[in-house]
Residue, then its C-alpha position, 0 to 999 in steps of 0.5 A: x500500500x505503501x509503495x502505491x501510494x509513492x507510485x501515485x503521488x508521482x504520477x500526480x507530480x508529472x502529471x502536474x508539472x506537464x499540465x501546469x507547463x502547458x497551462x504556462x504554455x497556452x497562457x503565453x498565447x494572449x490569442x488562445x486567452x481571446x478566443x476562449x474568453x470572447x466564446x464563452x461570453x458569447x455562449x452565456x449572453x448571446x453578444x459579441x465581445x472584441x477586445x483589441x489586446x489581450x496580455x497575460x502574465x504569470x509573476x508576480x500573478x497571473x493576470x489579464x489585461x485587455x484593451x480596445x474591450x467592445x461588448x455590443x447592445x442588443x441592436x445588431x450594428x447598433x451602439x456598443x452597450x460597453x466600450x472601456x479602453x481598458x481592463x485588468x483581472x486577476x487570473x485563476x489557474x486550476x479552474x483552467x484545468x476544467x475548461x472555465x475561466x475565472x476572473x477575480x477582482x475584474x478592474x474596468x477603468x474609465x468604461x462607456x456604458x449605454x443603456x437601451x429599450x428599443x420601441x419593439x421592446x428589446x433591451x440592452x440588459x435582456x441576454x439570450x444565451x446560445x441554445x448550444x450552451x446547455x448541451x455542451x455543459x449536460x454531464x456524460x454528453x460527448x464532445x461535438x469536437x470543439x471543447x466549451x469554455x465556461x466564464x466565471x467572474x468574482x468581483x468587479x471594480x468599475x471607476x469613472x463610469x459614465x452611463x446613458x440610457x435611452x428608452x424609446x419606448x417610454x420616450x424618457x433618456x437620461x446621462x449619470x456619471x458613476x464614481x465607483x462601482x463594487x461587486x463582490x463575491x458574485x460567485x458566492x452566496x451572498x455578493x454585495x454591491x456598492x454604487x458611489x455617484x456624483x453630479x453637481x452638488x449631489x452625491x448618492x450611495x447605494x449598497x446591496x446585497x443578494x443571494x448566489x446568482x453566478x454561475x447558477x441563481x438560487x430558487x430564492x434570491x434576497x433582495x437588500x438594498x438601501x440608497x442614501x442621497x446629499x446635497x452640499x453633504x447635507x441628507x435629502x433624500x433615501x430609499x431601501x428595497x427588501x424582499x425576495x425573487x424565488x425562482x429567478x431564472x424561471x417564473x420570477x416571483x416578486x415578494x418586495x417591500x419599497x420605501x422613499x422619501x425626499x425633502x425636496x423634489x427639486x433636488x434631484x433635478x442636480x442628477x436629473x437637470x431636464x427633468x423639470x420636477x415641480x416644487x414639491x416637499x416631504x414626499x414618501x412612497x411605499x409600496x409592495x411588489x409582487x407578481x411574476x416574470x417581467x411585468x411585476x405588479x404593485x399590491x399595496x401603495x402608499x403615498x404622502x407629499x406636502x406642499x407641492x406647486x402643481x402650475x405645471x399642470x394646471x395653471x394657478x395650482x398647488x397642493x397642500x397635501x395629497x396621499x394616495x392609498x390602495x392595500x391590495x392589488x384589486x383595490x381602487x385607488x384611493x386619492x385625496x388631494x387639499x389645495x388651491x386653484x388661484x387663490x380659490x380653496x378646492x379639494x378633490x377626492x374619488x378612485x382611480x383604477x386599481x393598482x393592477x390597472x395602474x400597473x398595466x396603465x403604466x406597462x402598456x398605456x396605449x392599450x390600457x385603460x381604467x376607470x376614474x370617479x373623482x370629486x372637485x370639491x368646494x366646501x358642500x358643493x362639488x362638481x363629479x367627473x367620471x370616466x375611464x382614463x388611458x394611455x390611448x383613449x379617454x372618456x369623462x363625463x362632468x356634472x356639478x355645481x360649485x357653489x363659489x369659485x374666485x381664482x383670485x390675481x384679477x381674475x373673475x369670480x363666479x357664484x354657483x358655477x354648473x358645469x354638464x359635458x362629455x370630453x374624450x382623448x383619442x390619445x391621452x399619452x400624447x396629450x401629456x407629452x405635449x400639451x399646448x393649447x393647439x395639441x390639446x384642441x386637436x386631440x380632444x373631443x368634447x360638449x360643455x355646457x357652462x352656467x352661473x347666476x353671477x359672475x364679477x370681475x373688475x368691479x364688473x357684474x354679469x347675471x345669467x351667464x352662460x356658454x355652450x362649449x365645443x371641440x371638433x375636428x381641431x376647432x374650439x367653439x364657444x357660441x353662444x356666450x351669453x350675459x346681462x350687465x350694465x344693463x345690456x342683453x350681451x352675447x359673443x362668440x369665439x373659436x380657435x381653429x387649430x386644425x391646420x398648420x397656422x392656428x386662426x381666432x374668430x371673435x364676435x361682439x353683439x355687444x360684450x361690456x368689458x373691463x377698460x383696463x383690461x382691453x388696454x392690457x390685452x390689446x397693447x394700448x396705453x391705459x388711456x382710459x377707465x370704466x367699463x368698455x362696451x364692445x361690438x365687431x367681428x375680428x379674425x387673427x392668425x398666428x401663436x405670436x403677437x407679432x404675426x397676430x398683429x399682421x395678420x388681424x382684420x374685421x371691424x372693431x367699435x368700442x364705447x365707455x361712459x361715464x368713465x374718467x381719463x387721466x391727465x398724461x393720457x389727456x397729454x398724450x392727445x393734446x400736448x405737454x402743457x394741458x394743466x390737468x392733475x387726477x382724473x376728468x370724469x368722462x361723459x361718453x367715449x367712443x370710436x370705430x376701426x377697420x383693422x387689416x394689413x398691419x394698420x388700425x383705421x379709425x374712422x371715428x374717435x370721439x369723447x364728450x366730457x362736461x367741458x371738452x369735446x374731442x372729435x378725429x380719425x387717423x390710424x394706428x400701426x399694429x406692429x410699430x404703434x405708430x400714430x397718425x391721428x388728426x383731432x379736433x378739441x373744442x372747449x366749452x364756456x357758457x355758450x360759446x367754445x374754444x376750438x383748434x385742430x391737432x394732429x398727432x404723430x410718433x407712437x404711443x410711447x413717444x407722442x408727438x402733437x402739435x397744431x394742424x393748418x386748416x384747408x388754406x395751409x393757416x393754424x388757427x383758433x376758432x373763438x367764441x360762438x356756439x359751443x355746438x349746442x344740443x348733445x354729441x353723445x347719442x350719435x357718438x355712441x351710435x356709431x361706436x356701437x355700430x347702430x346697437x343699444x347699450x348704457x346711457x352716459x348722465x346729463x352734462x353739467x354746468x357750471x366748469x367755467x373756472x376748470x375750462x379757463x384753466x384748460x384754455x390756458x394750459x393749451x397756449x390759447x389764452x394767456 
């Protein structure tokens, strides 16, 4: 037994030495290293590895360097998923004796690293291993003549990472820099991970750990992983993972718990700058993941957020709080949401679909939907919409009433406000991507009925308002629009035509009473004027910028106010630096009337009756350049007899020039004395301002100005 044992031991020594020489031997050879390396990537993923360079070396340890590494993406001539200009790895030799080679403690240094999904659903991080892998690999199967290698790797050490993603399916991209990357003891039974990034002012560290998945996963995989994320060295935010996957290579079943919280939301624009995060504070997220395969499923979701600026998405809105609640996958979810729209208090309370809807919305959005039964409350009053809600088609239907609705910042005020309609998307996915005012006409169908008691706004009252809302085809329709006030029957209409390539507006008057102020404001127009405006005409613009809707603007325009007032600089602005007027000059009637076309405003009428001056003229106003050319008639009242001269003003709104206009015979003259005119200018004024319609009378002139009329004919050079 004794000399067996000998005979053995020395057999074994030979057999070593010749096989560990020709291991020397073969290592010598960097191309015998490639081939084999590159065949058992291939063989475990189904890509393609190219590596430019490949050394090995034996002292002081074996190891492996390669340079010019390629490993492509699932694209077949599509962009490399890693390119890394060079890789190191510590070499272990008696696995060489069983056709494997195991790389320990893999060096990547400064590697690229580009992620994608493309729009048919293949992705970089899907590997599909060669078919003949397990047949070379199944024990007492005989050689097909080539001899397979396997590929093993124990730990991973990436710097300087600089990673892209790209989905196109979801339409979302992104750039990371990563620090550092560890992996360790990926062949073990319970390798660890460590992610060190950094971007701006933020920096964030992730830490991991599971169960064996190299070279073959457990039935049951651990899952730990705990991310912490500092701005400036200061904590803003953290997230864990916790659970299980059982079976991973096959079913994949998900029993996961996932929680986060953030301070700020805006503060991780500083990894993500496009982002465009609302202002959103103390948000946490928990939720349980389950299901099977590749689609796992939410069971349970719990969401709280504080102050969140919502203006985003609906102009003038912000949350104060909103949670979202739903404990089991066939539970609707629950949502409850406190703010305001302007300075308006709302809430809205109601369901969406359930978390197995949202999780398919969210997978498959343009062929799933879900149903939505919401309430927008106000106090006891709350107006219902309901529907179903997808990534392709919508439908809701809305009925209520809100008792008081004030949006505040100059907007109106409307009490008992009805709504009844019906609105449907035909793509609700595109609409969220873009959703101007022209994608959202083009996209939606739908047919509201609007009505209030009493709406105010500006110091304005209008009772009985109502509205029959439209959108068909690309086109937006309100007609009619009606209201009372100012004791006036008032109706309109407008419509936006976004159908074609050019978006075109139509608005007509029968009289509508506006706000002055806030016509001056919308038009460009100096503030001139106060009171309440009442307008009639027709008008059609083109365009989605001032300036081509300046150019492109035609129809007829008369607008009148009375019993308003005029300032003194809009009163010098008429009539010259010198008029001596300080505060305001009540005014009994204004009114004029325009054609608009080809740049220019035509006004074929411009009158003002105040209790001492009358102000009579036409010209034109350039659009584009505000430039003015209007020739005025002032004539000032005392007692029975007037002061009278013609006024020509040129420059433009911001720099006015008046100066005194010859009459017929080439003369400046004052016209003295006489009749003041007699009888009163407002009746015809307003008439033709208001196009041969009804509207507010002005009040009685008054007399008794004669002290403030010598001051005027003073103040305009005609006495001294």
């Amino acid at each position: 037994m004794r000399l067996k044992w000998k005979l053995g031991l020395l057999a074994g020594a030979a057999v070593l030495l010749v096989g560990g020489g020709s291991v020397v031997s073969s290592m010598q050879d960097a191309n015998w290293m490639r081939v084999r390396l590159t065949e058992a990537v291939e063989a475990r993923t189904g890509r393609h590895l190219a590596i430019d360079h490949l050394h090995v070396w034996i002292l002081p340890f074996p190891w492996v360097e390669a340079r010019g590494v390629r490993f492509s993406g699932v694209e077949e001539g599509g962009p490399d998923m890693l390119t890394a200009g060079e890789i190191r790895a510590r070499l272990a030799l008696m696995p060489l004796f069983h056709h494997r080679i195991v790389l320990n403690d893999v060096s990547i240094i400064e590697p690229h690293i580009s992620v994608r999904r493309l729009m048919d659903g293949r992705a970089d991080w899907h590997f599909t291993p060669r078919p003949e892998t397990a047949q070379e690999t199944t024990p007492g199967k005989p050689s097909s003549g080539s001899m397979h290698w396997n590929l093993g790797v124990t730990g991973v050490h990436i710097t300087k990472a600089d990673v892209q993603w790209q989905d196109m399916l979801r339409h979302r991209s992104g750039w990371l820099p990563l620090d550092v990357v560890r992996a360790r003891n990926l062949e073990g039974s319970k390798p660890e991970f460590e992610v060190k990034a950094s971007k701006g002012k933020g920096q964030f560290l992730l830490t991991a750990q599971t169960g064996q998945f190299l070279p073959d996963a457990a039935q049951t995989l651990p899952v730990q992983a705990r991310m912490t994320f500092t701005v400036d060295g200061h904590p803003a935010g953290l997230a864990h993972l916790d659970g299980t996957i059982a079976d991973p290579d096959g079913k994949r079943a998900y029993t996961l718990n996932f929680g986060s919280s953030v301070g700020q939301l805006q503060t991780l624009e500083t990894f993500f700058p496009h982002a465009a995060l609302p202002d959103g504070q103390n948000i946490s997220i928990d939720a349980i993941i389950g299901g099977q395969g590749d689609q796992p499923q939410v069971q349970g979701l719990h969401v709280r957020t504080g102050p969140v600026d919502a203006s985003r998405l609906v102009p003038g809105a912000a949350i104060s709080r909103m949670t979202l609640d739903a404990t089991r996958p066939e539970d609707r979810l629950a949502v409850l949401v406190d703010g305001k729209l302007g300075a308006q208090a709302l809430g809205l309370r109601g369901t969406v679909g359930t978390l197995a809807q949202i999780t398919a919305l969210a997978l498959n959005p343009e062929q799933t939907d879900m149903p939505a039964d919401l309430m927008i409350m106000d106090g006891a009053s709350s107006l219902r919409v309901a529907g179903t809600l997808g990534g392709g088609r919508s439908t809701l239907d809305g009925h209520g009433v809100l008792d008081h609705l004030a949006l505040g910042d100059g907007r109106p005020t409307v009490e008992n406000l009805k709504v009844d309609g019906h609105v449907e998307a035909a793509n609700t996915l595109a609409l969220v991507h873009e959703h101007d005012v022209q994608q959202v006409i083009r996209g939606v169908t739908a047919a509201v009925d609007v009505q209030a008691p009493q709406v105010v706004w500006r110091g304005l009252t209008w009772t009985q308002v109502s509205a029959h809302v439209t959108v068909q085809s690309g086109k937006l329709t309100a007609d009619p629009i009606k209201a009372e006030g100012s004791g006036v029957q008032q109706s309109g209409r407008f419509a936006y035509d976004a159908s074609g390539a050019v978006p075109q507006v139509d608005m007509a008057a029968h009289p509508v009473v506006l706000p002055v102020e806030f016509v001056q404001e919308w038009t460009g127009a100096p503030a001139l004027l106060q009171g309440a405006m009442t307008v009639v005409g027709a008008v059609s613009v083109q365009g989605t910028d001032a300036s081509t809707q300046r150019r492109t603007i035609t129809g007829h325009i008369g607008a009148s106010v009375v019993d308003g007032s005029i300032g003194g600089p809009a009163l010098r602005t008429l009539l010259g630096p010198n008029v001596p007027l300080k505060g305001k000059m009540p005014v009994r009637c204004f009114g004029t009337h325009m054609q608009v076309g080809d740049g220019v405003a035509r006004v074929d009428m411009l009158g003002l009756e105040s209790d001492f001056l009358s102000l009579h003229g036409h010209g034109t106003v350039g659009l584009e350049n505000q430039a003015l050319d209007l020739h005025l008639s002032p004539r000032v009242a005392l007692g029975g007899a007037s002061a009278a001269s013609d006024v020509r003003v040129t420059g433009t709104f911001a720099a006015p020039v008046p100066q005194m206009e010859p009459t017929y015979g080439g003369r400046y003259g004052i016209n003295i004395g006489g009749d003041d005119g007699g009888g009163d200018n407002c009746p015809a004024l307003l008439s033709s301002a208001r196009e041969g319609g009804t509207g507010p009378a002005p009040s009685a002139p008054k007399a008794g100005k004669e002290g403030k009329v010598m001051n005027m004919l003073r103040g305009l050079g005609l006495f001294k």
